[in-house]
OpenMM code with the backbone's topology and positions (N, CA, C; nanometers):
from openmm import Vec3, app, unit

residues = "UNK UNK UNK UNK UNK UNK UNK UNK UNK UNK UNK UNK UNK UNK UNK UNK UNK UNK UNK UNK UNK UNK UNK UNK UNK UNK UNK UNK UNK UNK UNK UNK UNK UNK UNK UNK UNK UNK UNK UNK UNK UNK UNK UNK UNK UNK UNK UNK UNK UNK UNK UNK UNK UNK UNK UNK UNK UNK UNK UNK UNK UNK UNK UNK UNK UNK UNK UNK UNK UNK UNK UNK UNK UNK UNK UNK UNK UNK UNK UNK UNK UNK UNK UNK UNK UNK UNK UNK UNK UNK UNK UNK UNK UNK UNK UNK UNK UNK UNK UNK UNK UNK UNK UNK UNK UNK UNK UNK UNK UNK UNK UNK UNK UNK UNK UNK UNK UNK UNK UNK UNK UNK UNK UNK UNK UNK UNK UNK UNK UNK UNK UNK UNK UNK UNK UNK UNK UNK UNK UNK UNK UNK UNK UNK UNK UNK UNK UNK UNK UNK UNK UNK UNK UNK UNK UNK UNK UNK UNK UNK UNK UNK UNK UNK UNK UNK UNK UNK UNK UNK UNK UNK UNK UNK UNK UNK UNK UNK".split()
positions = [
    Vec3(0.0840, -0.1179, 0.0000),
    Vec3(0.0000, 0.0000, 0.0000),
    Vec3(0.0884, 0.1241, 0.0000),
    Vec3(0.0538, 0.2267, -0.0959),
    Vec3(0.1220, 0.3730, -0.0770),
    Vec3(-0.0265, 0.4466, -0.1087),
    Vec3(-0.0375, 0.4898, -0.0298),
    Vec3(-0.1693, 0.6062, -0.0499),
    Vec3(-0.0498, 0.7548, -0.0234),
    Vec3(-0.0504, 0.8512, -0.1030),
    Vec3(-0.0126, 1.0442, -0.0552),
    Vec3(-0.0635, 1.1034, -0.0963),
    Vec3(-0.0870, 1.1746, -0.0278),
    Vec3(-0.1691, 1.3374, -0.0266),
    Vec3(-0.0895, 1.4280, 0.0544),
    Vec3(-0.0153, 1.5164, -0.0894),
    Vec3(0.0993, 1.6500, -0.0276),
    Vec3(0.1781, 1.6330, 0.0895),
    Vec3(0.2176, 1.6408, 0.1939),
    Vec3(0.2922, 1.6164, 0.2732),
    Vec3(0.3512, 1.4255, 0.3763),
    Vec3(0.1329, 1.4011, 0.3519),
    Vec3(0.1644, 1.2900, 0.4169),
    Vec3(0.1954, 1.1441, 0.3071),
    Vec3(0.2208, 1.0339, 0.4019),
    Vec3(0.2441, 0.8921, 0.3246),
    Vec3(0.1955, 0.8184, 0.4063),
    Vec3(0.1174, 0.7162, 0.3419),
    Vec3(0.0953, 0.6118, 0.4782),
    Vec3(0.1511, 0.4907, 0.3280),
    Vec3(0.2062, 0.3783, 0.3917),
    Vec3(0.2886, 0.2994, 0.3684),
    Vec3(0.2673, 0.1625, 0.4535),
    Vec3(0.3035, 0.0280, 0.4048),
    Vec3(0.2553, -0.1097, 0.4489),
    Vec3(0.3621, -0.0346, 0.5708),
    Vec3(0.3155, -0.1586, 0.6676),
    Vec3(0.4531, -0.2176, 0.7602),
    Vec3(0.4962, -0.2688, 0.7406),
    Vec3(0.6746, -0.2536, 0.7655),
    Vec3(0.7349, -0.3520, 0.7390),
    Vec3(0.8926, -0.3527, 0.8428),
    Vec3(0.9072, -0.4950, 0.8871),
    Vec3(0.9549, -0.5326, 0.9521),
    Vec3(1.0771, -0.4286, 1.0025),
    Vec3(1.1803, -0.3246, 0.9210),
    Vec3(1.2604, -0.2761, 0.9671),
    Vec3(1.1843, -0.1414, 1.0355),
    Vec3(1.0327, -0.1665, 1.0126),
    Vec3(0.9822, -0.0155, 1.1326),
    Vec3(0.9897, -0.0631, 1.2959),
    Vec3(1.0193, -0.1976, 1.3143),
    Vec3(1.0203, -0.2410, 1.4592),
    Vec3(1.0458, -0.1086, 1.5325),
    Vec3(1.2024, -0.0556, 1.4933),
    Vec3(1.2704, 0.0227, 1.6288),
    Vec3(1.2035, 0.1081, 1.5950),
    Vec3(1.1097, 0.1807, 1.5276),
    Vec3(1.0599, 0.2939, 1.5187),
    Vec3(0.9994, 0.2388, 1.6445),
    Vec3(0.8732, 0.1514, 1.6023),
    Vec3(0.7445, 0.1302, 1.7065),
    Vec3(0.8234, 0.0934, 1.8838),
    Vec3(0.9433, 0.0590, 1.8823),
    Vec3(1.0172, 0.0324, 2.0347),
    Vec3(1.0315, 0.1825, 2.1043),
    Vec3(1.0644, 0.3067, 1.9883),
    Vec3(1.1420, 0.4051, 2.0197),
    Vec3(0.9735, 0.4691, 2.0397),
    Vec3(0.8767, 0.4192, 1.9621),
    Vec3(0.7243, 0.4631, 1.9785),
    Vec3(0.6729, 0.4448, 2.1200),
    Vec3(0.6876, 0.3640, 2.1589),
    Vec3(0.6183, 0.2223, 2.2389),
    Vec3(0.7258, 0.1979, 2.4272),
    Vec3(0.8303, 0.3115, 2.3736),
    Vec3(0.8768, 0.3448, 2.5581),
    Vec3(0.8535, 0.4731, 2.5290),
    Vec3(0.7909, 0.5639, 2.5168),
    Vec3(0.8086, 0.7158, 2.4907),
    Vec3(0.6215, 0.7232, 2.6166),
    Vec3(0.6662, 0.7604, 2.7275),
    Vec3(0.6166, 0.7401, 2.7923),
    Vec3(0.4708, 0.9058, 2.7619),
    Vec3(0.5038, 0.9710, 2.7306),
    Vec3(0.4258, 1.0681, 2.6217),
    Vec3(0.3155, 1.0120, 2.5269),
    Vec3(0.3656, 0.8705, 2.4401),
    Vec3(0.2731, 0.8184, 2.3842),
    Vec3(0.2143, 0.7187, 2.4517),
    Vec3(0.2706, 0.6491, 2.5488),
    Vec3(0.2327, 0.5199, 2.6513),
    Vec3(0.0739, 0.5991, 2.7039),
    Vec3(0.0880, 0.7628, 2.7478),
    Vec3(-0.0189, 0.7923, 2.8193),
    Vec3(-0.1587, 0.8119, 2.7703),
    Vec3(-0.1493, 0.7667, 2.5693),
    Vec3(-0.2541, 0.7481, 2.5350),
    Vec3(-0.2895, 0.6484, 2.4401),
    Vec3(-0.1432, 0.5762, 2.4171),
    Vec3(-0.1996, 0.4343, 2.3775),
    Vec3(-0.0688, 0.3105, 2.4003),
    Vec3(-0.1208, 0.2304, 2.4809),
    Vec3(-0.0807, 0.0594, 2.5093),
    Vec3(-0.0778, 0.1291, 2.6915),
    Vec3(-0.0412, 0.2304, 2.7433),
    Vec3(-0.0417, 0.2642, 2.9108),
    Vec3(0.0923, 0.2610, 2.8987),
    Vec3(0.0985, 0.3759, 3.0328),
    Vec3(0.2718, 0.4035, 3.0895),
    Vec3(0.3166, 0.2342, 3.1701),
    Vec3(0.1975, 0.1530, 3.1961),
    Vec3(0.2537, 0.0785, 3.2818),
    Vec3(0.3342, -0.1036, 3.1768),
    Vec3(0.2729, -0.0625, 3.0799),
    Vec3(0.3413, -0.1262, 2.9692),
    Vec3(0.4778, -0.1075, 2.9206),
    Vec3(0.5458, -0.2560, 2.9435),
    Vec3(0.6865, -0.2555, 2.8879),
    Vec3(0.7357, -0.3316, 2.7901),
    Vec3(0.7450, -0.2428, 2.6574),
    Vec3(0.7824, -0.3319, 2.5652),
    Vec3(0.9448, -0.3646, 2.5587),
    Vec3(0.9441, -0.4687, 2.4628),
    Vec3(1.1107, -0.5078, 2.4604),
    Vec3(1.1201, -0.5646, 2.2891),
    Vec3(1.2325, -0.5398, 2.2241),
    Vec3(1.2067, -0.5397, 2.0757),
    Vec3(1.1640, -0.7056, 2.0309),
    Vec3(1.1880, -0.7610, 2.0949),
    Vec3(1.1192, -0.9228, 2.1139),
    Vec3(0.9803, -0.9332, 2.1277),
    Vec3(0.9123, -0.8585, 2.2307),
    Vec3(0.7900, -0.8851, 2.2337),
    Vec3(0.6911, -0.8034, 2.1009),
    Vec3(0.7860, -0.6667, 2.0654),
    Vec3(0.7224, -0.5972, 2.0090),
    Vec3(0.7712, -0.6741, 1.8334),
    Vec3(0.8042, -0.7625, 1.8254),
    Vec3(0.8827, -0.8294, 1.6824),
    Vec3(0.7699, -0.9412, 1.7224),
    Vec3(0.7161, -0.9919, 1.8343),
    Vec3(0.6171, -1.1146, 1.8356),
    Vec3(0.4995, -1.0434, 1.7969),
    Vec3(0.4725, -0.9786, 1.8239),
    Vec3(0.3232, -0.8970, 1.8799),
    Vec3(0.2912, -0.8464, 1.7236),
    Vec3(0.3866, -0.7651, 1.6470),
    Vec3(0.3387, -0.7168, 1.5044),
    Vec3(0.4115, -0.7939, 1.3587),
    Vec3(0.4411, -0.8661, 1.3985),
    Vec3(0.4669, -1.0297, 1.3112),
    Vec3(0.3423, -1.1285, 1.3208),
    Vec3(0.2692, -1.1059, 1.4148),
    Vec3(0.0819, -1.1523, 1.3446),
    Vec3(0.0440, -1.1078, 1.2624),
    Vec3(-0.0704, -1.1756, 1.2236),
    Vec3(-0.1059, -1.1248, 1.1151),
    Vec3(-0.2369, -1.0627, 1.1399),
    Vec3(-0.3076, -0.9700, 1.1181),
    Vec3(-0.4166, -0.8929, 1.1715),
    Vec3(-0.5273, -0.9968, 1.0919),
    Vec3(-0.6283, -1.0575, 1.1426),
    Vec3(-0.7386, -1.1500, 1.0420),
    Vec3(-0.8102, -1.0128, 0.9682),
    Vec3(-0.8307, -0.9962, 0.8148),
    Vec3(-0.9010, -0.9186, 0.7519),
    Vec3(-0.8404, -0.7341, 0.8147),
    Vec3(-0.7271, -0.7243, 0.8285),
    Vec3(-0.7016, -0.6555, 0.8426),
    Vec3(-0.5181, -0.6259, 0.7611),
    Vec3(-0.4439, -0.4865, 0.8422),
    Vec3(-0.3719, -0.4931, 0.7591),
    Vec3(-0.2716, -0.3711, 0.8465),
    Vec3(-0.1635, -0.3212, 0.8801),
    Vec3(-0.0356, -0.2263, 0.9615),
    Vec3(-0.0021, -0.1703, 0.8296),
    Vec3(0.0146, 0.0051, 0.9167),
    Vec3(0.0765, 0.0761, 0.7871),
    Vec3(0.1512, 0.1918, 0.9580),
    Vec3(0.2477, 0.2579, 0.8030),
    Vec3(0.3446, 0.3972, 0.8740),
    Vec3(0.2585, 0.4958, 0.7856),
    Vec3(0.2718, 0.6207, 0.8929),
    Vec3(0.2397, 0.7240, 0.8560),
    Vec3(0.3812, 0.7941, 0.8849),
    Vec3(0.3914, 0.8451, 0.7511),
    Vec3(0.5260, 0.9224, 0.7270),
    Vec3(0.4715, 1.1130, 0.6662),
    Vec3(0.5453, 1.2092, 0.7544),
    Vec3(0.5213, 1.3366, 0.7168),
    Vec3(0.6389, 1.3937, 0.6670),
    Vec3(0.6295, 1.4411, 0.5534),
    Vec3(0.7617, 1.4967, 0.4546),
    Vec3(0.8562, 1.3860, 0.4874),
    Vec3(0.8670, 1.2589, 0.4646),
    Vec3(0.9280, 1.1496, 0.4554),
    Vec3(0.9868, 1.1156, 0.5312),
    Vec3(0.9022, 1.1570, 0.7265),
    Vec3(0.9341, 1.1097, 0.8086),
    Vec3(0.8869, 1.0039, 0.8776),
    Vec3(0.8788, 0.8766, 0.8913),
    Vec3(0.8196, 0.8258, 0.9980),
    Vec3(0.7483, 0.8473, 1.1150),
    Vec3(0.6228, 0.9134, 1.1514),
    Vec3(0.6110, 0.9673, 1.2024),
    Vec3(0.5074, 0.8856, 1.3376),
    Vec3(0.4141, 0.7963, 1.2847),
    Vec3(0.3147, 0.6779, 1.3589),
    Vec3(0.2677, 0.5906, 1.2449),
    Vec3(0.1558, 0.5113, 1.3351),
    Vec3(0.1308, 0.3999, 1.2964),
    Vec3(-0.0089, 0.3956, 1.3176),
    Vec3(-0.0528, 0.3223, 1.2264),
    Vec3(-0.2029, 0.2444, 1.2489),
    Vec3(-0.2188, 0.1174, 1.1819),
    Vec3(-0.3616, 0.0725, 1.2502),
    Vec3(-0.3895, -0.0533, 1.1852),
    Vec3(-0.5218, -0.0575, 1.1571),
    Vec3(-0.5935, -0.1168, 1.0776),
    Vec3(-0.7162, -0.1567, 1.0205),
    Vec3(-0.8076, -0.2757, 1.0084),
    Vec3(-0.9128, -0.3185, 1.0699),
    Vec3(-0.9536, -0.4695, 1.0519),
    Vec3(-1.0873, -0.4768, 1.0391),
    Vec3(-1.1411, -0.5722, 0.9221),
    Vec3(-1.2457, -0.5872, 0.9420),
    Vec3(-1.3296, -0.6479, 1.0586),
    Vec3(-1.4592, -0.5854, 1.0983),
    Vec3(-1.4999, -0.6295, 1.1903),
    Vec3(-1.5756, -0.7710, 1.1598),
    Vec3(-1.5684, -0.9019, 1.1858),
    Vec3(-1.7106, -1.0082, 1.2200),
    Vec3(-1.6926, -1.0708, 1.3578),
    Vec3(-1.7991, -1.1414, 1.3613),
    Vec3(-1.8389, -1.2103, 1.4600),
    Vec3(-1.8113, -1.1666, 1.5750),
    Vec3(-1.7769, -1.1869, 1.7273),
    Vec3(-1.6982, -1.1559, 1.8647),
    Vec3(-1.6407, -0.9773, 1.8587),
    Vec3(-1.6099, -0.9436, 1.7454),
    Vec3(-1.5683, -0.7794, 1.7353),
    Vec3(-1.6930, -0.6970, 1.7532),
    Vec3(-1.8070, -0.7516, 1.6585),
    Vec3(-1.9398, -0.6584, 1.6886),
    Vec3(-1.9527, -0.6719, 1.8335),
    Vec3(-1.9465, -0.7793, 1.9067),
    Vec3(-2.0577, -0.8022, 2.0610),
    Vec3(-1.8761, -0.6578, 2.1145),
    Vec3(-1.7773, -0.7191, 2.1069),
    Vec3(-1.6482, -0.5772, 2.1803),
    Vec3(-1.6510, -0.4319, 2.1227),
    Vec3(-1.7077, -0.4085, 2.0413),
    Vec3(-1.7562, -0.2422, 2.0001),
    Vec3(-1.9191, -0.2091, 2.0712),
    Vec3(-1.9838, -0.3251, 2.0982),
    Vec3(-2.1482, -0.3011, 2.1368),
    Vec3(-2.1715, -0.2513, 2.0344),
    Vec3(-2.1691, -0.3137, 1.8872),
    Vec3(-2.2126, -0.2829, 1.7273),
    Vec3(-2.3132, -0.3714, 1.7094),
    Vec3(-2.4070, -0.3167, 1.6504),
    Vec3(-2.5153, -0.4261, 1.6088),
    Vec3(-2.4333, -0.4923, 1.3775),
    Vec3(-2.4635, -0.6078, 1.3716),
    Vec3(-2.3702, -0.6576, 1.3040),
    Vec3(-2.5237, -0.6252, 1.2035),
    Vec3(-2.5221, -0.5578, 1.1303),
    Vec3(-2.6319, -0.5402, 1.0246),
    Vec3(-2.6332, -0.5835, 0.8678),
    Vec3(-2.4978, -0.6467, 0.8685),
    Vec3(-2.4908, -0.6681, 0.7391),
    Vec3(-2.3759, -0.5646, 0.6165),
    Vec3(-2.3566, -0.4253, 0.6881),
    Vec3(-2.2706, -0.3622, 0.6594),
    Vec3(-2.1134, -0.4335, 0.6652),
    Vec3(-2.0342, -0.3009, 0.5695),
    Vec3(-1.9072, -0.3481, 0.5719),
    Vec3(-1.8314, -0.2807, 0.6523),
    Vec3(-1.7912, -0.3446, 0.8038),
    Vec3(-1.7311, -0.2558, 0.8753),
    Vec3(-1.5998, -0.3014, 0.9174),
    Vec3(-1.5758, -0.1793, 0.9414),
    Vec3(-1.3582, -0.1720, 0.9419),
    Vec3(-1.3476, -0.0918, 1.1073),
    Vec3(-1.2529, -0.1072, 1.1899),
    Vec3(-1.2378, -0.0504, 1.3139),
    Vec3(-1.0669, -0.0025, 1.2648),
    Vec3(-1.0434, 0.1122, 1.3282),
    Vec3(-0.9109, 0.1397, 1.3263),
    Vec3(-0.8640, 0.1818, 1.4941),
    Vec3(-0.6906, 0.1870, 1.4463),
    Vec3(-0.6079, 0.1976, 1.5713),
    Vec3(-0.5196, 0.3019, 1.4992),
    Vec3(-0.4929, 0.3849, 1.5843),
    Vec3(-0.3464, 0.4911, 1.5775),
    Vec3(-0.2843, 0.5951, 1.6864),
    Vec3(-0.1682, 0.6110, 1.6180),
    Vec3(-0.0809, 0.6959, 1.6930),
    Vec3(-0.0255, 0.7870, 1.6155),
    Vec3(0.0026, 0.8996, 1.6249),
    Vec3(0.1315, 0.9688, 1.5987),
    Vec3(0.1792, 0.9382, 1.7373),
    Vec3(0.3442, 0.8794, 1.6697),
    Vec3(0.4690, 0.8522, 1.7713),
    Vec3(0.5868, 0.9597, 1.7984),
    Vec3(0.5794, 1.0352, 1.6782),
    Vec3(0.6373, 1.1634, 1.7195),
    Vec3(0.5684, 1.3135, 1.7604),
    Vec3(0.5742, 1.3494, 1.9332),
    Vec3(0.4666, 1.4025, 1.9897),
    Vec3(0.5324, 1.5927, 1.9105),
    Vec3(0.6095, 1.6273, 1.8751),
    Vec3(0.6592, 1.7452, 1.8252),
    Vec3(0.5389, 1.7530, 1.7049),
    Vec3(0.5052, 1.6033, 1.6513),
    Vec3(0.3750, 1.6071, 1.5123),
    Vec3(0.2552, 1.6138, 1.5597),
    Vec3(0.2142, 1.6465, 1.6704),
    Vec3(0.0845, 1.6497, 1.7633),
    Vec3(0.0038, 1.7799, 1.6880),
    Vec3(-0.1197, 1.7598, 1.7055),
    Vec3(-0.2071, 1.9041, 1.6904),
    Vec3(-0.1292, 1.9719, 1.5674),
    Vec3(-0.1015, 1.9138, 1.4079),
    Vec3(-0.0783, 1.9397, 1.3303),
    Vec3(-0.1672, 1.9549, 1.2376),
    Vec3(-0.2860, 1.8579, 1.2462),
    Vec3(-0.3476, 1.8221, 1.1617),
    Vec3(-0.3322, 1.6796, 1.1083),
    Vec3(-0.2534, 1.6328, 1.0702),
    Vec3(-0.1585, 1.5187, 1.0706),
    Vec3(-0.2560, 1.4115, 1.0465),
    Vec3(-0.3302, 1.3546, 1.2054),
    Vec3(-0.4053, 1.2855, 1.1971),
    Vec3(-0.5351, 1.2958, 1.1753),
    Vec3(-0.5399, 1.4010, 1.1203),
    Vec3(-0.6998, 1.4093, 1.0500),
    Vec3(-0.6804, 1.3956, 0.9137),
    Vec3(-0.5398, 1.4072, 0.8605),
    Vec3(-0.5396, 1.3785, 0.7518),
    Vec3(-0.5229, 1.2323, 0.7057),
    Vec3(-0.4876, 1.1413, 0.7992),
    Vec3(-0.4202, 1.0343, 0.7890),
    Vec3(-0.5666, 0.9365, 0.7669),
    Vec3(-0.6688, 1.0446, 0.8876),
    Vec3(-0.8076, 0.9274, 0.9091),
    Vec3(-0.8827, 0.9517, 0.7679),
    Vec3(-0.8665, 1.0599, 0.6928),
    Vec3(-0.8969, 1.0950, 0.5623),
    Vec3(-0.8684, 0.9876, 0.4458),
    Vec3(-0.7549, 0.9599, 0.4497),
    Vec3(-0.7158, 0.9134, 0.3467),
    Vec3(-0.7183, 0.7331, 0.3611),
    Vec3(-0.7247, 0.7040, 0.5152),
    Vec3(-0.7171, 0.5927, 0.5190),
    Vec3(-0.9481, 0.5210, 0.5181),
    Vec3(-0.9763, 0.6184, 0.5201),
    Vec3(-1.1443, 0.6408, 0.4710),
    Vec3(-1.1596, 0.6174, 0.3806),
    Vec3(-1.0935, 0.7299, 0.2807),
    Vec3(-1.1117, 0.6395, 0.1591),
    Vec3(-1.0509, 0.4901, 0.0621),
    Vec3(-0.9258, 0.5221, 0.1384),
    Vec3(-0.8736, 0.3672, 0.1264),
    Vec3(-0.9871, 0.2772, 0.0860),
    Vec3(-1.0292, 0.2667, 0.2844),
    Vec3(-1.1214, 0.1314, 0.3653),
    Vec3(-1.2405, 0.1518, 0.2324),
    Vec3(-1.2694, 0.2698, 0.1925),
    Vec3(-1.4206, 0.2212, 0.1301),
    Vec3(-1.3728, 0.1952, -0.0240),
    Vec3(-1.2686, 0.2664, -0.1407),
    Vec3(-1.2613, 0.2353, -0.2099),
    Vec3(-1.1698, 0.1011, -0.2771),
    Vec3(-1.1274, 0.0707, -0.1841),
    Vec3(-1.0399, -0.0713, -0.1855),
    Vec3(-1.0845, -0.1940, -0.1266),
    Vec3(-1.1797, -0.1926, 0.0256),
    Vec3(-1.1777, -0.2352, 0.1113),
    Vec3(-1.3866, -0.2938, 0.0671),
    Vec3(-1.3790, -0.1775, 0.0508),
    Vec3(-1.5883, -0.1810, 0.0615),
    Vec3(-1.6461, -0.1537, 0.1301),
    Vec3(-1.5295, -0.0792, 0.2238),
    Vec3(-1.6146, -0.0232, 0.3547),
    Vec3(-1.7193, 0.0632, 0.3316),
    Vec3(-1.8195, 0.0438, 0.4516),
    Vec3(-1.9721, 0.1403, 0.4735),
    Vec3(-1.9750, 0.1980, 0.6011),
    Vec3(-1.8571, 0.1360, 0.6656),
    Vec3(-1.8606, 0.2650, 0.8039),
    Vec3(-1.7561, 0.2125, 0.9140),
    Vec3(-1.6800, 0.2891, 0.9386),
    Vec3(-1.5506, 0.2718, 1.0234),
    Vec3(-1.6062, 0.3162, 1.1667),
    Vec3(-1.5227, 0.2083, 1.2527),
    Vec3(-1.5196, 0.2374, 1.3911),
    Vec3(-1.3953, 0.2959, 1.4291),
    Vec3(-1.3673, 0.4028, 1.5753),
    Vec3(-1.2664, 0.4160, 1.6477),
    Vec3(-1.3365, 0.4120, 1.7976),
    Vec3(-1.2645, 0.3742, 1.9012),
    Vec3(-1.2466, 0.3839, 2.0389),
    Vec3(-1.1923, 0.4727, 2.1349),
    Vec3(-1.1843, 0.5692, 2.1148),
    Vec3(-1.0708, 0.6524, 2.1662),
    Vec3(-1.1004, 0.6373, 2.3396),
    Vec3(-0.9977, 0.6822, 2.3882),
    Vec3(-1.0954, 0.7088, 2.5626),
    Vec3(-1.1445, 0.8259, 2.6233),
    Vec3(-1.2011, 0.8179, 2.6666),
    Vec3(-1.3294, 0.9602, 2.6367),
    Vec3(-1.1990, 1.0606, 2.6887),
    Vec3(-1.0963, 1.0346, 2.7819),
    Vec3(-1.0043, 1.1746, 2.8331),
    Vec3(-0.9001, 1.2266, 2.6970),
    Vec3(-0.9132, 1.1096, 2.5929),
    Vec3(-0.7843, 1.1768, 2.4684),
    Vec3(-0.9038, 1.2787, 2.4048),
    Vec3(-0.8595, 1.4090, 2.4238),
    Vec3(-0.9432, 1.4709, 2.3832),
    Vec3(-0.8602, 1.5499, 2.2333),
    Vec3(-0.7602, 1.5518, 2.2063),
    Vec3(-0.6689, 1.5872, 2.1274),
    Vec3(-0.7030, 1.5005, 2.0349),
    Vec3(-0.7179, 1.3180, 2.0217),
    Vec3(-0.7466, 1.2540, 1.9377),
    Vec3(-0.8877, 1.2880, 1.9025),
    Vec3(-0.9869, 1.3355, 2.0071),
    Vec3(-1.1011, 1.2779, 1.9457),
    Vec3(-1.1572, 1.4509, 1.8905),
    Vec3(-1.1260, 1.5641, 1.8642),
    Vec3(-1.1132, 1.6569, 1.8137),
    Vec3(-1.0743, 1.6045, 1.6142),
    Vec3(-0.9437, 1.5472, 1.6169),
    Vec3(-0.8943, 1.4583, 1.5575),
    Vec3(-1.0308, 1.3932, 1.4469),
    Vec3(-1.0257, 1.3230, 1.5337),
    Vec3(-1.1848, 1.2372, 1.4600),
    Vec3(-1.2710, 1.3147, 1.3829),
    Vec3(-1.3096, 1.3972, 1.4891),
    Vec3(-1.4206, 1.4965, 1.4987),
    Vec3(-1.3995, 1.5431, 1.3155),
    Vec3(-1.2944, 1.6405, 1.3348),
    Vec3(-1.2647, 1.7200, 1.2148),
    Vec3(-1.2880, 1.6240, 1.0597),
    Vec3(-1.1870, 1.4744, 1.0815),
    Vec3(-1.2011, 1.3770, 0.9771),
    Vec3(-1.3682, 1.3419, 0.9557),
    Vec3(-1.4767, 1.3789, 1.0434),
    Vec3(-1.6114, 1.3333, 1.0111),
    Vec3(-1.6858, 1.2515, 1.1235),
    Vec3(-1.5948, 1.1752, 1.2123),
    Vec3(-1.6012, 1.0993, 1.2635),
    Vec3(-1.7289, 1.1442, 1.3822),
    Vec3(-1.8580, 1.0220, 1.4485),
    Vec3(-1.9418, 1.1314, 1.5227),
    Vec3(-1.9316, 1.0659, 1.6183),
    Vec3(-1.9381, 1.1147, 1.6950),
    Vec3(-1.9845, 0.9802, 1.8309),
    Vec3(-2.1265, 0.9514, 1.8048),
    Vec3(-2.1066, 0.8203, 1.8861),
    Vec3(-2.2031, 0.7587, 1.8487),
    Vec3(-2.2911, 0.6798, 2.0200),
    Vec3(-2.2091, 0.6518, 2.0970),
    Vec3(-2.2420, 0.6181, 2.2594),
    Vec3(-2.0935, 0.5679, 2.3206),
    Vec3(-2.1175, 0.5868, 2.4606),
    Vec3(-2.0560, 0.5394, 2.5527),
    Vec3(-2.0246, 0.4138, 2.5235),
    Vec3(-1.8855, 0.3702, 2.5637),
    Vec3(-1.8633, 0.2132, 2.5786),
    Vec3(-1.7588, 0.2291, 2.7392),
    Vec3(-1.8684, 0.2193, 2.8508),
    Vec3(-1.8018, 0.2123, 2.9837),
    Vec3(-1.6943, 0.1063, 3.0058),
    Vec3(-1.6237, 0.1533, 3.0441),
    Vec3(-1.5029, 0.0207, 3.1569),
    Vec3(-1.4733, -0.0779, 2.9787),
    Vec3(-1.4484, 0.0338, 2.8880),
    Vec3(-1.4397, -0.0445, 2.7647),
    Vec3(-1.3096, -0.1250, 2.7432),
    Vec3(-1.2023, -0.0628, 2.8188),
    Vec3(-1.0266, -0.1057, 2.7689),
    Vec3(-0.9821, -0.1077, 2.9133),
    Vec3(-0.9101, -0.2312, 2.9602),
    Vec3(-0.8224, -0.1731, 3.0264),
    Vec3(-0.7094, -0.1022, 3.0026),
    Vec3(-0.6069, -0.0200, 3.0400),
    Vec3(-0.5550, 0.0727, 3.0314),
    Vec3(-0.5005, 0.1032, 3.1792),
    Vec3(-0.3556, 0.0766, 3.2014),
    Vec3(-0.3199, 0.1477, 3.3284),
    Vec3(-0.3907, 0.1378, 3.4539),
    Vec3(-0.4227, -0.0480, 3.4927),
    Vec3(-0.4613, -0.1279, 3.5526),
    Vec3(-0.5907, -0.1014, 3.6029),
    Vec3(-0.6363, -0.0221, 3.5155),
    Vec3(-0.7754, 0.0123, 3.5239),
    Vec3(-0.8420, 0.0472, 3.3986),
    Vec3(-1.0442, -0.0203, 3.4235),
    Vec3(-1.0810, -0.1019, 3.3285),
    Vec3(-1.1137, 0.1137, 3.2863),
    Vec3(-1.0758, 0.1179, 3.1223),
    Vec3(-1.0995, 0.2804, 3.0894),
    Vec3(-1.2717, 0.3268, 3.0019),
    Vec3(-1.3445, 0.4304, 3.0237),
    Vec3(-1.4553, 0.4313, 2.9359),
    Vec3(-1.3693, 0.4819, 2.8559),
    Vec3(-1.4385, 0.5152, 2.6881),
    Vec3(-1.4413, 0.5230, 2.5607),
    Vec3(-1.5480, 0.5485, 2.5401),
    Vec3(-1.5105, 0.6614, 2.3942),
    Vec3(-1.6059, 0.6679, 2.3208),
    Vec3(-1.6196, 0.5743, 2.2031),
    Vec3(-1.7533, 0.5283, 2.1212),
    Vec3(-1.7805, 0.4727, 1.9883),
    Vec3(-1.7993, 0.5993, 1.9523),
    Vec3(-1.7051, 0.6110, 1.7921),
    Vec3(-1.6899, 0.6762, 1.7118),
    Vec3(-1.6933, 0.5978, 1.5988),
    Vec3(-1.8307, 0.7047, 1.5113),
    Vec3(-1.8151, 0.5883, 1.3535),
    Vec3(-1.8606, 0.7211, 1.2481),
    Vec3(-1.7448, 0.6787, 1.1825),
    Vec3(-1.7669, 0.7399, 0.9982),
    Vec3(-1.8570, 0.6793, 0.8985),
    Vec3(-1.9795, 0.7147, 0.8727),
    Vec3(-2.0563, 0.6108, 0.7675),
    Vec3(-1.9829, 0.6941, 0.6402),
    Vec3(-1.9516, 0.6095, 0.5161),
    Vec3(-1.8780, 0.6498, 0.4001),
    Vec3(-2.0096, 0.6697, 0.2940),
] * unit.nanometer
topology = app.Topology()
chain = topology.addChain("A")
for resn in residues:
    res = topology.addResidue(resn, chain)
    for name in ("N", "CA", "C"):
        topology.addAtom(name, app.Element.getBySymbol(name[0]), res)
C-alpha cells in the first residue's frame, strides 16, 4: 500500500519499522494514550506482537515529509468484534481502526486528520467499507477533536471499555458512515 496526499504517506509495515514502534512504544508521552505508561515493551515482544497477522485486516506507517512519524492498523470487523464495540452486526461493511502519531513534536498538526482521511477512503474504495469504527478514551481529547474534524461522530458510551493502566478505561464509539 502507498496512499499520498501532499505532505503525508501512509505505507505497508514492514519489519525494519520495529525500532521505530520500540522508540514509539517506551516514549512514555505516547504510553499515556496508547498501550499505558505501565506497559513494557522489549524489541522481542514488540517483533512477536506485530509479526501476526491482523485476520481481515492490515499495519501501515504514517510518514510526514518522509518522516516516519506513527502507525495504524485496520480490521475488518465479524463475529466476537461486533458483541467488543457493542455494534449491532447489520450486514454492513465494517472496518475498526487503531493509531498513533509517535512523534509528539507532530501532535495538533493536523496530521491525523489527515491520515483518518485518506485511510477512509482507502477502507471504502479498496476495502468496501460502509462505516468505520474508532475507540478513543473519552479523556484523549486531542485525538477525538482529531476524529471529529475527519467526520467521525460519536455515536455512545462504551463504559469500563479497555483496560488501560490497571484500570478497566470508558471510551467513546466513534463511527464514519462512508
Amino acid at each position: 500500500m502507498r496512499i499520498e496526499n501532499g505532505d503525508v504517506l501512509i505505507r505497508d509495515f514492514v519489519d525494519s519499522d520495529l525500532p521505530l514502534m520500540y522508540k514509539w512504544l517506551t516514549d512514555e508521552r505516547v504510553l499515556e494514550y496508547y498501550e499505558g505508561r505501565d506497559v513494557r515493551f522489549t524489541m522481542d515482544s514488540l517483533a512477536d506482537h506485530y509479526h501476526e497477522e491482523i485476520p481481515d485486516g492490515f499495519r501501515v506507517i504514517i510518514e510526514y515529509r518522509n518522516v516516519p512519524i506513527g502507525y495504524g492498523q485496520a480490521y475488518r470487523l465479524s463475529g466476537e468484534l461486533f458483541d467488543e464495540y457493542d455494534y449491532p452486526d447489520n450486514g454492513y461493511v465494517v472496518f475498526a481502526m487503531d493509531q498513533f502519531i509517535g512523534e509528539p513534536e507532530y501532535w495538533s498538526r493536523g496530521i491525523g486528520t489527515t491520515f483518518l482521511k485518506l485511510m477512509a477512503d482507502y477502507l471504502k474504495g479498496q476495502k468496501a467499507a460502509e462505516i468505520i469504527l474508532l475507540d478513543p478514551h473519552k479523556t484523549n481529547h486531542r485525538a477525538i477533536r482529531a476524529y471529529e474534524k475527519a467526520g467521525f461522530k460519536i455515536v455512545k458510551s462504551l463504559p469500563e471499555h479497555e483496560m488501560f493502566e490497571g484500570k478497566k478505561e470508558d471510551c467513546w464509539l466513534m463511527e464514519l458512515v462512508l
